[in-house]
ZAPA-502908 format. One record per residue (C-alpha): residue number from 0; residue in three letters; z, x, y. Coordinates in steps of 0.1 Angstrom, whole numbers. Each point is the difference from the previous one (the first is absolute). Layout:
REM residues N
+-----+-----+-------+-------+-------+
|   i |  aa |    pz |    px |    py |
+-----+-----+-------+-------+-------+
| NUM | ALA |     Z |     X |     Y |
...
+-----+-----+-------+-------+-------+
REM end
This chain:
REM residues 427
+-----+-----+-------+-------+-------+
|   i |  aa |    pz |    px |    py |
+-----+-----+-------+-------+-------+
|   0 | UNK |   892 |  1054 |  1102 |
|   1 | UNK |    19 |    25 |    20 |
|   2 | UNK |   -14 |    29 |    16 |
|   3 | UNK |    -3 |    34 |   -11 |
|   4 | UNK |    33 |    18 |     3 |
|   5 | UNK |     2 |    38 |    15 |
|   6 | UNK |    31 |     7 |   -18 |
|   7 | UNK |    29 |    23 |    12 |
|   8 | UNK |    10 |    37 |    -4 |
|   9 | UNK |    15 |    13 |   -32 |
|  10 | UNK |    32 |    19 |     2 |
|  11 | UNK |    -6 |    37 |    -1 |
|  12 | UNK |    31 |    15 |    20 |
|  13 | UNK |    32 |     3 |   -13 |
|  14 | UNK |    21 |   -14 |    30 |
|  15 | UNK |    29 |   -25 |    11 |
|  16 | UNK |     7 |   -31 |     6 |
|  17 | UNK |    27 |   -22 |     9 |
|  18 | UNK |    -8 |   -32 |   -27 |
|  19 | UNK |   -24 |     5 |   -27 |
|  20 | UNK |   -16 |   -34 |   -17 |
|  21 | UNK |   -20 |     5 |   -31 |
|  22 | UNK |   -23 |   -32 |    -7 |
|  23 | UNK |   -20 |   -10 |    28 |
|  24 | UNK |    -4 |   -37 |   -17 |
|  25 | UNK |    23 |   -36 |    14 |
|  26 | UNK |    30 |    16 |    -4 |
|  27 | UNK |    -8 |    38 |    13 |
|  28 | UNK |   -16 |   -12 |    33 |
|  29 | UNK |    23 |   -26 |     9 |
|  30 | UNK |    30 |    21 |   -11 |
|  31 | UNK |   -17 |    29 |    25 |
|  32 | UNK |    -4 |   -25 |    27 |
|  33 | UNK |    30 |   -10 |    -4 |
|  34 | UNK |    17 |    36 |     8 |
|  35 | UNK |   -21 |     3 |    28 |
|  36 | UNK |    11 |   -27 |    16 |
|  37 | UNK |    40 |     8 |    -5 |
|  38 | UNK |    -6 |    41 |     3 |
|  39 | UNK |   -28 |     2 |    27 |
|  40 | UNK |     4 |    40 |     1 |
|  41 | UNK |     0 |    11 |   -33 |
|  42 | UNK |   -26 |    14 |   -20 |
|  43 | UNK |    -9 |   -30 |   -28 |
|  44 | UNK |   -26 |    12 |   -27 |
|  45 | UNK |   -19 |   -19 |   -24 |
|  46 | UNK |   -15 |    17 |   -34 |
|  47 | UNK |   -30 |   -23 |   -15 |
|  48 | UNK |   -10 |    16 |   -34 |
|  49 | UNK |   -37 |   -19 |     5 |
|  50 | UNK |   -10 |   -20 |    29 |
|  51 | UNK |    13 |   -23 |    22 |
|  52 | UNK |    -9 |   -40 |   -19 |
|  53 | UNK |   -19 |    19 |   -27 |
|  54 | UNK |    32 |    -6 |   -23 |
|  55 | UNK |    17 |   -36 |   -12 |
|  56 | UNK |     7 |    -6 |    35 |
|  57 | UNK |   -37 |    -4 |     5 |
|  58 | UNK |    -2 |   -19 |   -32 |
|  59 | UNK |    14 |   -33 |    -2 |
|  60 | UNK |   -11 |   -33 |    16 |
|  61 | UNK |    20 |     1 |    29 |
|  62 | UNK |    28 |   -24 |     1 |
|  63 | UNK |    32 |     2 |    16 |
|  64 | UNK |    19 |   -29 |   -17 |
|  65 | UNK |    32 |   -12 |    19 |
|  66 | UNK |    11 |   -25 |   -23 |
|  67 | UNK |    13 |     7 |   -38 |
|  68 | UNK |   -27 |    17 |   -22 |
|  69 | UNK |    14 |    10 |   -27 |
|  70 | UNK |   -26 |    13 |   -28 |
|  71 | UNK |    21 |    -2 |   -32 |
|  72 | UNK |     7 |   -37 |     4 |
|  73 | UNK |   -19 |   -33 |    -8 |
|  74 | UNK |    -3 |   -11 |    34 |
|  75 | UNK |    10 |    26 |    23 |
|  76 | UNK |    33 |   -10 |     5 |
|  77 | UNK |    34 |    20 |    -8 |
|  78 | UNK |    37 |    -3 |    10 |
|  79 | UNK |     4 |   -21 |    32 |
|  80 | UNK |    26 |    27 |    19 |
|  81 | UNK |   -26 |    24 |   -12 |
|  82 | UNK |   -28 |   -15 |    13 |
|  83 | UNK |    13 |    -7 |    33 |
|  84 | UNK |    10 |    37 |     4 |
|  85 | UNK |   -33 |    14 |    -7 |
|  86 | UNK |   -13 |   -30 |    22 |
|  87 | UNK |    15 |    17 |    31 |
|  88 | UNK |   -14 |    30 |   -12 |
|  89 | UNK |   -31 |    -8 |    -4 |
|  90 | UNK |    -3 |   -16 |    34 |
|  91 | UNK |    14 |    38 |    15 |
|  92 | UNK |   -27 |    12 |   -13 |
|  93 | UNK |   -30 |   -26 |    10 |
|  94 | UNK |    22 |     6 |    37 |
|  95 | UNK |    -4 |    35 |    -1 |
|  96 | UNK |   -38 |    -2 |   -14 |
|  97 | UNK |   -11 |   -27 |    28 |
|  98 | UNK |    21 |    23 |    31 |
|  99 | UNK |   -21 |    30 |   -14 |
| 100 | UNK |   -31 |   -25 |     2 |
| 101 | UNK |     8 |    -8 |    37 |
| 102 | UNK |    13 |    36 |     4 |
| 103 | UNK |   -28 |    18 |    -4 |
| 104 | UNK |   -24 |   -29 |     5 |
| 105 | UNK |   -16 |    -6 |   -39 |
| 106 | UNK |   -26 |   -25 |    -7 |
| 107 | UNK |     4 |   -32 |   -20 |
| 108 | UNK |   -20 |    16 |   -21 |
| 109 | UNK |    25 |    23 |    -7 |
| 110 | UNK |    31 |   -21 |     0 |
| 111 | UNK |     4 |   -40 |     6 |
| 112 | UNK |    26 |   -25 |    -5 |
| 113 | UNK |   -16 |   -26 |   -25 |
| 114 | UNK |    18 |   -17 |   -24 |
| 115 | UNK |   -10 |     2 |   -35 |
| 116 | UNK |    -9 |   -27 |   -29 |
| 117 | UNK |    16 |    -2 |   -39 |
| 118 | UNK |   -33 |   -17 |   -14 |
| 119 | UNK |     2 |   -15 |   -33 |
| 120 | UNK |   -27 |    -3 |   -23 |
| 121 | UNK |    11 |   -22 |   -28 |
| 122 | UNK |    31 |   -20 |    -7 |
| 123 | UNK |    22 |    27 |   -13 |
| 124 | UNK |    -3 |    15 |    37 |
| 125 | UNK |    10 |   -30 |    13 |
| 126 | UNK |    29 |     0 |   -17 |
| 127 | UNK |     8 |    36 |    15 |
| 128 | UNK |    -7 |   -13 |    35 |
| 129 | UNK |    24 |   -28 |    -5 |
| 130 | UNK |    23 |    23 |    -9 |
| 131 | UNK |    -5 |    22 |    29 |
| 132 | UNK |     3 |   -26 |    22 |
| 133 | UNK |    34 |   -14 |   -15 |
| 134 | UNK |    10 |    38 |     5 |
| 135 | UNK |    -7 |    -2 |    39 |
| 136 | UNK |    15 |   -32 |     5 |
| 137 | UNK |    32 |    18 |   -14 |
| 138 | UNK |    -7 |    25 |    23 |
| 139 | UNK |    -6 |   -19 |    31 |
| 140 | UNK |   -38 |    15 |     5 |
| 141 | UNK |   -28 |   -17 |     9 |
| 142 | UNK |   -31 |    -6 |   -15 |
| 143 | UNK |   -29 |   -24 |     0 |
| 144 | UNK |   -17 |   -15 |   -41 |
| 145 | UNK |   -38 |    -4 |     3 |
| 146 | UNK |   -17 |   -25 |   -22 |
| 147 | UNK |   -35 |    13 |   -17 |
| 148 | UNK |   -22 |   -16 |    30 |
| 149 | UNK |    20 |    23 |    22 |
| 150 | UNK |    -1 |    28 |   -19 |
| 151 | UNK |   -37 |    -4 |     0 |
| 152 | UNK |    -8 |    -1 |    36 |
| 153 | UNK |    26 |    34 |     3 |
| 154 | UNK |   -17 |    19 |   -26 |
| 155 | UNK |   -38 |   -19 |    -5 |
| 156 | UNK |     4 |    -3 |   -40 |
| 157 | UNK |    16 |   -30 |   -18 |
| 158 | UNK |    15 |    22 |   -28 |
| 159 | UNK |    38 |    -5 |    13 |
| 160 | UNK |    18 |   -31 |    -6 |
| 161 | UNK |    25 |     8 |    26 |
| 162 | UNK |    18 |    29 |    18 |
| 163 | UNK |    31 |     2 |    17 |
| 164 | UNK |    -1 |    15 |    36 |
| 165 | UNK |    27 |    22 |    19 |
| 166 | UNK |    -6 |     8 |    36 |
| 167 | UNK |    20 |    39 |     3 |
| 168 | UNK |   -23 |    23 |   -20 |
| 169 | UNK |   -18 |    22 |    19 |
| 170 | UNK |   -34 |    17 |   -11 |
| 171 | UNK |   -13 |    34 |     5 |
| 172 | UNK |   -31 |    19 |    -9 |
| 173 | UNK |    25 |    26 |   -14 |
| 174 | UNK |   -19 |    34 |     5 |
| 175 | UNK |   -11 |   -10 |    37 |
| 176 | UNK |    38 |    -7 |     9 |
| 177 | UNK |    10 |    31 |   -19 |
| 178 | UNK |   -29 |    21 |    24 |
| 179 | UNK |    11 |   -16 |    31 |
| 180 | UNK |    37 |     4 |    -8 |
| 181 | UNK |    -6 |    35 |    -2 |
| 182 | UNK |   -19 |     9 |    26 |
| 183 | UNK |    30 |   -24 |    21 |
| 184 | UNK |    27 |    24 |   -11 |
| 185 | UNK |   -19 |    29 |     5 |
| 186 | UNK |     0 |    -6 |    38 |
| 187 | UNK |    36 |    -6 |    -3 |
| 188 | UNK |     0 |    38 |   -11 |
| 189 | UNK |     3 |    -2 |   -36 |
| 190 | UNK |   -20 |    28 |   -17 |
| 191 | UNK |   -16 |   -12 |   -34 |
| 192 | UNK |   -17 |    27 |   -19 |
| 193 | UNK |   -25 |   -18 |   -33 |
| 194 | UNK |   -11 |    18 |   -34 |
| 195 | UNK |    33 |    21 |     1 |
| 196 | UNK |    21 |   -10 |   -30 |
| 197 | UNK |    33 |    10 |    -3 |
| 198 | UNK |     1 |    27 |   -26 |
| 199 | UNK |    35 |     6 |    -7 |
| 200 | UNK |    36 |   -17 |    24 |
| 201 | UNK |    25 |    27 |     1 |
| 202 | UNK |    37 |     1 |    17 |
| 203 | UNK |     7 |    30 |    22 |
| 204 | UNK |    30 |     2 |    14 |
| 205 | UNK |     7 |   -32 |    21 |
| 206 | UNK |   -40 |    -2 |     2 |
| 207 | UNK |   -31 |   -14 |   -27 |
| 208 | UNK |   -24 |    26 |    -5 |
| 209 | UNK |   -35 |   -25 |     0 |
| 210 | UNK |   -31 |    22 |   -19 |
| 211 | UNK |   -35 |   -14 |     0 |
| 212 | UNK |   -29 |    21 |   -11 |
| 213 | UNK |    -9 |    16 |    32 |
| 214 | UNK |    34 |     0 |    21 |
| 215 | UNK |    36 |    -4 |    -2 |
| 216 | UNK |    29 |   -24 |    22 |
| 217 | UNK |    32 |     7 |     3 |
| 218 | UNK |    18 |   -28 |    13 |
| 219 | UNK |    42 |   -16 |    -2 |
| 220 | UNK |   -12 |   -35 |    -6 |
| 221 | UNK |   -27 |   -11 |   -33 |
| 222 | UNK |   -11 |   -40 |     0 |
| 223 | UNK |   -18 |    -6 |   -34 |
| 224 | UNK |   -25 |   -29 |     6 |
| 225 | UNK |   -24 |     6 |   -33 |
| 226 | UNK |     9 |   -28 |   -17 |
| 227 | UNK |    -5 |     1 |   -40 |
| 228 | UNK |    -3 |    40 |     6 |
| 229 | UNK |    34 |     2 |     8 |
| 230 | UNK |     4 |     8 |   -36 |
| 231 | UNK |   -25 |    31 |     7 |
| 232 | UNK |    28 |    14 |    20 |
| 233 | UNK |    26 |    -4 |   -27 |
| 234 | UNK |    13 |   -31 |     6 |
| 235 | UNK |     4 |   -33 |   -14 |
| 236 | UNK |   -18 |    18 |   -28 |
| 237 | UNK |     4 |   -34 |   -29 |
| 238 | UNK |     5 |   -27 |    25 |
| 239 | UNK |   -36 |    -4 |    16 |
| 240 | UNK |   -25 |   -27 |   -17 |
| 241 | UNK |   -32 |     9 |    10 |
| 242 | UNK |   -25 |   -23 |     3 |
| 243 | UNK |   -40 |    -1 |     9 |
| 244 | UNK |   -14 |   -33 |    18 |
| 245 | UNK |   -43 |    -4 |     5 |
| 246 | UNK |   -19 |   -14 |    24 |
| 247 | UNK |   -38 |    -7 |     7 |
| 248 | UNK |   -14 |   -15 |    35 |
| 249 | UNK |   -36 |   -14 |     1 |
| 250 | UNK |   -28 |    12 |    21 |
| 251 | UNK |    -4 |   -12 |    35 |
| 252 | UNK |    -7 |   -37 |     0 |
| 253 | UNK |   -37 |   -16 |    10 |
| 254 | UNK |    -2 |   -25 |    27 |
| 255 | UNK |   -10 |   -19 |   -26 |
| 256 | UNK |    26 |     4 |   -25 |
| 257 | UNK |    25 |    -3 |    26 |
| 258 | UNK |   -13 |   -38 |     9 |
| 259 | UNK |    -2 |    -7 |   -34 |
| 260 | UNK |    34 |     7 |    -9 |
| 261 | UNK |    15 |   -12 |    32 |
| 262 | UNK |    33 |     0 |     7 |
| 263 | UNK |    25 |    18 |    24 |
| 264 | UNK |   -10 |    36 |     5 |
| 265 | UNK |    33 |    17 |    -4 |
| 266 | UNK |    27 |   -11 |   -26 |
| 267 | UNK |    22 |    17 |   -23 |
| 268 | UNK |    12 |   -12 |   -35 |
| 269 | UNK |    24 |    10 |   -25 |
| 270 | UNK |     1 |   -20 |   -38 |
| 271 | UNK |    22 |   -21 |    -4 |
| 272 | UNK |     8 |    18 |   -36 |
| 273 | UNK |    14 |    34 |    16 |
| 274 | UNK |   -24 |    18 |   -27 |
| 275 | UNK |   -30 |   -22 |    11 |
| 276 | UNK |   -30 |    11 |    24 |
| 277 | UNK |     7 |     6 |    42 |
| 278 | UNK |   -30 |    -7 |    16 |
| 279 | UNK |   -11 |     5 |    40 |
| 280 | UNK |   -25 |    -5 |    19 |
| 281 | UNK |    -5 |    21 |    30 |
| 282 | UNK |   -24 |    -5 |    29 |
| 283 | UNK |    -4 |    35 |    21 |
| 284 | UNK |   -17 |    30 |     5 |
| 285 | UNK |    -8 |     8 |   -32 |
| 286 | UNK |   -15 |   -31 |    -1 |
| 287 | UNK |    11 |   -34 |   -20 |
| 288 | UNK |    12 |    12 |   -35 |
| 289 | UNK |    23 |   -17 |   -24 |
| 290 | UNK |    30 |    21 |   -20 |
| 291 | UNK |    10 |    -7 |   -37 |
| 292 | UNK |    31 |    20 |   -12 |
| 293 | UNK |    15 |    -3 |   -37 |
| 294 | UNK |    10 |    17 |   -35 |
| 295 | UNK |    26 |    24 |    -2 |
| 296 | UNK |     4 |    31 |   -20 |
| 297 | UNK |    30 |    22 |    -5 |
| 298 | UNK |    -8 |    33 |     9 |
| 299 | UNK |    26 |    25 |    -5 |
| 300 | UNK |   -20 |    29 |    12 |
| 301 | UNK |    -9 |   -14 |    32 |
| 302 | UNK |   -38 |     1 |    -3 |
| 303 | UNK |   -27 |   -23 |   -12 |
| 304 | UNK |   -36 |    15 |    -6 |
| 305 | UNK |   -30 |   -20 |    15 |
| 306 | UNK |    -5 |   -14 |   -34 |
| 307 | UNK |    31 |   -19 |    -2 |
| 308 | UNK |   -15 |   -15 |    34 |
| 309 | UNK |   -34 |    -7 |   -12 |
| 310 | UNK |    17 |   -21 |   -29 |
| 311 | UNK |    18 |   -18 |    17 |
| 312 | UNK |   -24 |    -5 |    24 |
| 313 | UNK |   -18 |   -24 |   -20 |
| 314 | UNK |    36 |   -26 |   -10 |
| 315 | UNK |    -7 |     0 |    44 |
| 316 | UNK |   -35 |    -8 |    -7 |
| 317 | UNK |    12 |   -33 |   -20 |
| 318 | UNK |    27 |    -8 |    20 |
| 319 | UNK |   -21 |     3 |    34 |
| 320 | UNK |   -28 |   -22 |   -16 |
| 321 | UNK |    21 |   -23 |   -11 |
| 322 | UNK |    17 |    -7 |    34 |
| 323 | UNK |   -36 |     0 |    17 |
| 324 | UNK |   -30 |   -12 |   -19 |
| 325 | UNK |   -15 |    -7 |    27 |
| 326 | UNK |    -5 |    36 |     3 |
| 327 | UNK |   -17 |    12 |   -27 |
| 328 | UNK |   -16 |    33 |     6 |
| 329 | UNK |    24 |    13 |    23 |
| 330 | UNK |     8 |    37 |   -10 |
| 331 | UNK |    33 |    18 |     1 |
| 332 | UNK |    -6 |    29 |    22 |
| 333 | UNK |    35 |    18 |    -5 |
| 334 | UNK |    24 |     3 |   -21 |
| 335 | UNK |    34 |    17 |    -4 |
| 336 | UNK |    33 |     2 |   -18 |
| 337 | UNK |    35 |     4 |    20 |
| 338 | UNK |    34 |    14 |   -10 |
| 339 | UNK |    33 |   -20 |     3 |
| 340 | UNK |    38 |    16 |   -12 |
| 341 | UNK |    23 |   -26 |   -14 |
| 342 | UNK |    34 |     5 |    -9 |
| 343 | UNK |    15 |   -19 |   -35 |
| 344 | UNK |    21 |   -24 |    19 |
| 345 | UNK |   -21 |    -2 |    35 |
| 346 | UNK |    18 |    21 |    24 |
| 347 | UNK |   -10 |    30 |    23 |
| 348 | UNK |    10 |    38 |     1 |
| 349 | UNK |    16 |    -1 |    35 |
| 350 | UNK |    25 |    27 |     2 |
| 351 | UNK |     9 |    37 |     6 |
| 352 | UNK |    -8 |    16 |   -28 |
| 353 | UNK |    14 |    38 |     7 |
| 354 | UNK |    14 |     9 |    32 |
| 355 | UNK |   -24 |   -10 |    27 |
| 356 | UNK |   -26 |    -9 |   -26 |
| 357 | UNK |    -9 |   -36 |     4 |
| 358 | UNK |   -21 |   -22 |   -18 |
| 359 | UNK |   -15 |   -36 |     6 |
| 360 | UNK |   -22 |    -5 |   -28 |
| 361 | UNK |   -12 |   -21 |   -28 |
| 362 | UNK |    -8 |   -33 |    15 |
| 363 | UNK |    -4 |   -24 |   -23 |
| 364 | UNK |   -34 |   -11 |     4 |
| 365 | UNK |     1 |    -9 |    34 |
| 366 | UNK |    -1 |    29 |    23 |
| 367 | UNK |   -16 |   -11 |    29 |
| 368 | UNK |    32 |   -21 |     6 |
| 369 | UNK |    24 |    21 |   -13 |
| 370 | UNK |   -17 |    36 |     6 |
| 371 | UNK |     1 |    -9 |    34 |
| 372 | UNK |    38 |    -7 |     3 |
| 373 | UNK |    12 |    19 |   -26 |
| 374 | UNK |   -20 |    29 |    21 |
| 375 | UNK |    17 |   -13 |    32 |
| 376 | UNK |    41 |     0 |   -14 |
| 377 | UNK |    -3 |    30 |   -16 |
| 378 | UNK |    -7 |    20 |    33 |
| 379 | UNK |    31 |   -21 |    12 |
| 380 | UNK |    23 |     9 |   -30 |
| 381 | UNK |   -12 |    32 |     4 |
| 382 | UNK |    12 |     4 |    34 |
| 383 | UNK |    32 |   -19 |    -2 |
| 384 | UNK |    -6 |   -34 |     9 |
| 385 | UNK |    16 |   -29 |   -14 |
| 386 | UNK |   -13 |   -38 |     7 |
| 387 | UNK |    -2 |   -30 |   -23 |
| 388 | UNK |   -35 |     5 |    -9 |
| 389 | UNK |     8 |    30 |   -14 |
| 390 | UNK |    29 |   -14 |   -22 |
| 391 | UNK |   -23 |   -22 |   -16 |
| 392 | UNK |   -30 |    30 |    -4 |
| 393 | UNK |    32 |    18 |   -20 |
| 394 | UNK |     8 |   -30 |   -20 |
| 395 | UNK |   -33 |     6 |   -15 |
| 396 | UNK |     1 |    31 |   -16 |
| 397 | UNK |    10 |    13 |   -38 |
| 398 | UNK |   -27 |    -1 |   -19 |
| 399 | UNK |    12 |    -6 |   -35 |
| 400 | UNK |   -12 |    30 |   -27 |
| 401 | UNK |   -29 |    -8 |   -24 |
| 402 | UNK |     1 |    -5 |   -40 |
| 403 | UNK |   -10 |    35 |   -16 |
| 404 | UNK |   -35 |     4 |    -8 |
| 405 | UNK |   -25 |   -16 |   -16 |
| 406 | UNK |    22 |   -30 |     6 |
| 407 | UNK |    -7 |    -5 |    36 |
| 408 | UNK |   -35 |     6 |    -7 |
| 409 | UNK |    -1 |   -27 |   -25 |
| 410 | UNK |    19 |   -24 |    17 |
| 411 | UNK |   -15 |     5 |    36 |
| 412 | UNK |   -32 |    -2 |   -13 |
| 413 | UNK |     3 |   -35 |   -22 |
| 414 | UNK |    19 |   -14 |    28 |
| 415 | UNK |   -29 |     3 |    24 |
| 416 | UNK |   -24 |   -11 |   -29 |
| 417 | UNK |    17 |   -29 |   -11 |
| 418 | UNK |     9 |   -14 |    39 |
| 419 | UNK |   -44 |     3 |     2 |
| 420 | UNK |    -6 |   -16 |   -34 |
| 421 | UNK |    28 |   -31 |    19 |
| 422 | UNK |   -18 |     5 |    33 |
| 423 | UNK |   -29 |   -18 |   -20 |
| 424 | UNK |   -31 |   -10 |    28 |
| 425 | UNK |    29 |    11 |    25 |
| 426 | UNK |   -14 |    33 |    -4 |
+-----+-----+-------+-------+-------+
REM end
C-alpha cells in the first residue's frame, strides 16, 4: 500500500497569483501542468479542499480506457463519429499520462500500458461482447476474443465463458499516480496548497477574489477542475447526476493461495454488462491483492456514510466468492465508495463560464481519461490556443438540464436498479 504521505501547507496568506486551479484531482493537476508548460513564468496555484488522492481521484480502479466506454449503453458502444472523437481524446490523454510517467520517472506500479479484458460470465454477456466487437470492427479497432480456457489461465478461475480483449487501456494505481504527478509539477514550480477549500469565488474588477478559510487569492484567471462540485460554485446547479461507485480489495495474498489460484499476476477486467463487476488483480508492493468494484447509488448530496459501504460490502463478498472459490477465507481488507458526475445526455462542462472563469468538469464516469485531457485543453482554451483536439474536447460539452425533483431521483435511481437486477451473475 503506499506510503505515508507528509502532506502540504494550507493556505493562510492572502496573496497573488497569476492562474489559480481549484481541484487538485485528473483534471486540476494535468490542467496546472499544463500551464506550466505554455506559461513557465507565471505564478500557477492549486487549491485542494482535502488531500491530494484522498478524494474520487484516489477512488476508482484505475483505468484509462482508450476505446468507447460508454456507461449508459448495453455494450459500451455509442455513435460511431462520436466514438472516434472521444477515441483521439482519450489516447491525448493516455499520451500525456505515459510522457508524465517518463517525465518524472513513475513506476509501473503507478502507471502501465496493459490492455484490459471485457469478461463474460454467462451467455447474456456474451451477447454484449459480440456486440462490442461488431462495434470495433465498425470502428476499425483491434481487439483479440478469448475462449474460457484462455480466460482461465489470465485470471486462474473458470467462472468466464469468454472475454474480449483490447490492447490500448492503460492501468494505474490511481492515488500513487495522483502523488507522483504532484510532486512532478511541483518541481515544475506549481504551488499546491491541501485542506484549503474555496469558501466563496468573487469578481473584482478584471480579477477573481479566491477565499479559503485561512487566506485569500486574488488572481485574472479561475480554472474550475471540481468536477460534480461545480454546482457548489453555482453552476450547472440541475444538470449534474451524481452518482456513488464501491469497491473492496482482499488482503495480501498467501504464497499458498497465490499457487492455488494461479494465473497471471496482473490483469484487469471490466463486465461485459457495463453494470456488471470490474475485477483486477494487482501484483506489487502492497502485496498480491485482488479488486472487486460494483453497485451504484445515486447520491445527490455527494456523500455516502460508512454504512452504505459496509452494505454493500457484502453483494462484494458474493460476487468475489463466486468468481474465486477457490479462495474461500480470503478477507476483504478495504473498502470504499467513489463519486462520478454524469450529465443527462453524456457530455462534459468544458467552457468559460464567466469572464475568465473556466470549467472542465463532470466527467462522465471516466475521469482518469477524460480528467486528464479535459484538465490539459482547458489550460489551452484558457490561453488562446486553438488545435483539433480541442475542437473535439468542445464538441463535448452542454450538458442537458435535469427533470425537476423527485423525478430525477426516482428515475436515476430505478435505472441503476433495474440495469443490476439485468446484470444478473454479471454483477
Amino acid at each position: 500500500m503506499l506510503a505515508p504521505d507528509n502532506g502540504r501547507a494550507v493556505l493562510t496568506e492572502n496573496t497573488t497569483a497569476d492562474w489559480v486551479v481549484i481541484g487538485a484531482g485528473f483534471a486540476g493537476l494535468s490542467a496546472a501542468r499544463r500551464l506550466a508548460e505554455l506559461h513557465p513564468t507565471d505564478r500557477i496555484v492549486v487549491l485542494e479542499a482535502s488531500r491530494i488522492a484522498e478524494g474520487p481521484s484516489g477512488r476508482n480502479s484505475g483505468f484509462m480506457i482508450d476505446v468507447p466506454h460508454d456507461l449508459s449503453s448495453d455494450d459500451y458502444g455509442g455513435n460511431a463519429d462520436n466514438d472516434h472523437r472521444q477515441i483521439r481524446l482519450n489516447r491525448a490523454a493516455i499520451d500525456y499520462a505515459l510522457q508524465a510517467k517518463s517525465q518524472w520517472q513513475m513506476s509501473d506500479e503507478a502507471i502501465v500500458a496493459s490492455g484490459k479484458i471485457n469478461g463474460a460470465m454467462t451467455a447474456r454477456g456474451v451477447a454484449h461482447n459480440k456486440g462490442y466487437a461488431a462495434h470495433l470492427d465498425h470502428l476499425q479497432e483491434p481487439y483479440e476474443r478469448l475462449d474460457a480456457a484462455a480466460m482461465r489461465e489470465v485470471t486462474g478461475t473458470s467462472c468466464y465463458l469468454e472475454g474480449l480483449y483490447s490492447p490500448g487501456t492503460v492501468m494505474l494505481q490511481p492515488a500513487l499516480y495522483t502523488r507522483n504527478l504532484a510532486v512532478g509539477i511541483e518541481s515544475n514550480r506549481v504551488r499546491i496548497y491541501e485542506s484549503s477549500p474555496v469558501t466563496s469565488l468573487q469578481k473584482q474588477g478584471e480579477s477573481w477574489l479566491v477565499s479559503t478559510p485561512q487566506g485569500t487569492l486574488s488572481t485574472p484567471k479561475v480554472i474550475l477542475t471540481v468536477n460534480g462540485h461545480l454546482q457548489s460554485f453555482g453552476y450547472y446547479t440541475k444538470h449534474l447526476i451524481h452518482v456513488f461507485t464501491y469497491a473492496s480489495m482482499t488482503r495480501p495474498l498467501t504464497d499458498s493461495e497465490i499457487q492455488t489460484l494461479g494465473g497471471q499476476r496482473n490483469w484487469a477486467l471490466t463486465p461485459a454488462d457495463p453494470l456488471g463487476t470490474t475485477v483486477r488483480r494487482i501484483s506489487g508492493s502492497g502485496g498480491d491483492r485482488i479488486i472487486i468494484r460494483n453497485r451504484a447509488t445515486y447520491d445527490p448530496s455527494m456523500s455516502v456514510n460508512d454504512q452504505r459501504v459496509q452494505r454493500v460490502g457484502r453483494v462484494h463478498d458474493k460476487s468475489f466468492s463466486d468468481r474465486f472459490p477457490m479462495l474461500k477465507g480470503v478477507d476483504m481488507q478495504y473498502r470504499w465508495g467513489g463519486r462520478l458526475c454524469l450529465s443527462r445526455n453524456g457530455v462534459s462542462v468544458f467552457e468559460e463560464l464567466e469572464h475568465n472563469l473556466f470549467a472542465a468538469c463532470c466527467q462522465n464516469g471516466l475521469g482518469t481519461a477524460k480528467g486528464t485531457i479535459s484538465g490539459k485543453l482547458i489550460a489551452e482554451y484558457a490561453s488562446g490556443q486553438q488545435s483539433a483536439l480541442l475542437d473535439d474536447q468542445l464538441a463535448d460539452t452542454g450538458a442537458l438540464r435535469l427533470p425537476p425533483e423527485p423525478l430525477t431521483r426516482i428515475g436515476a435511481s430505478v435505472r441503476l436498479k433495474w440495469g443490476e437486477f439485468r446484470a444478473g451473475r454479471e454483477l
